[in-house]
N, C-alpha and C positions, 0 to 999 in steps of 0.2 A: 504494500500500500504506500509505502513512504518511496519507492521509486517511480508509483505512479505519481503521485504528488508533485516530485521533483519535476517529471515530465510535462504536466500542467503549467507550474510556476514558469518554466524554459518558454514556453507556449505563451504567457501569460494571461494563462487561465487562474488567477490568484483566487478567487472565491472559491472555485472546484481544489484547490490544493489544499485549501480552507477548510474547507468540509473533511475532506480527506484526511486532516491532520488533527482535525477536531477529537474524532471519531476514535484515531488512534491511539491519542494521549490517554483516552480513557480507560485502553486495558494494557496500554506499554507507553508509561510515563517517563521514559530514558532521558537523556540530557539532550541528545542527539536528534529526538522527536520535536522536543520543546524547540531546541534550535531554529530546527527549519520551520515551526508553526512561525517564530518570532520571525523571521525572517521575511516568510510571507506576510506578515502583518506590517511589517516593516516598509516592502513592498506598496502595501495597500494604504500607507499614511496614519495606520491605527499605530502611533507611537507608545503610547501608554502602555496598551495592551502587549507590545512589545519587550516594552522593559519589564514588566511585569512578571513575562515568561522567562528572559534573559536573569533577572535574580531569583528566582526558583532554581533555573541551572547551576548560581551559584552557590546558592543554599544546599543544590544536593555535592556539587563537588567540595563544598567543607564538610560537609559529613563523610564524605567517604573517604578523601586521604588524612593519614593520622598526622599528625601535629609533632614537628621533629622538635627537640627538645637541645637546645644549643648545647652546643660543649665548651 
């Protein structure tokens, strides 16, 4: 689905990528999905909703790497 997506967005069919990525997020919320939803929104002028998405990715990449501990 997320390659159809891509192939929309190329096209600039941003709503239908839209849809598509909507859809996605709901049962595979990866970083990588969010990405490219932000990114077609990006595309589409919805900024907000963009960054929105863009710190959720960051919120999940501080979770997931540990936290190095200086020497």
């Amino acid at each position: 689905m997320r390659e159809l997506a891509k192939a929309f967005l190329a096209q600039g069919k941003t709503v239908r990528a839209a849809a598509l990525m909507m859809n996605l997020i709901k049962t595979e919320p990866i970083p990588e999905n969010l990405e490219l939803l932000a990114e077609i929104y990006m595309r589409q002028g919805l900024f907000d909703d963009a960054a929105e998405l863009y710190l959720r990715v960051v919120k999940m990449s501080l979770k997931m790497e540990p936290l190095h501990a200086e020497e």
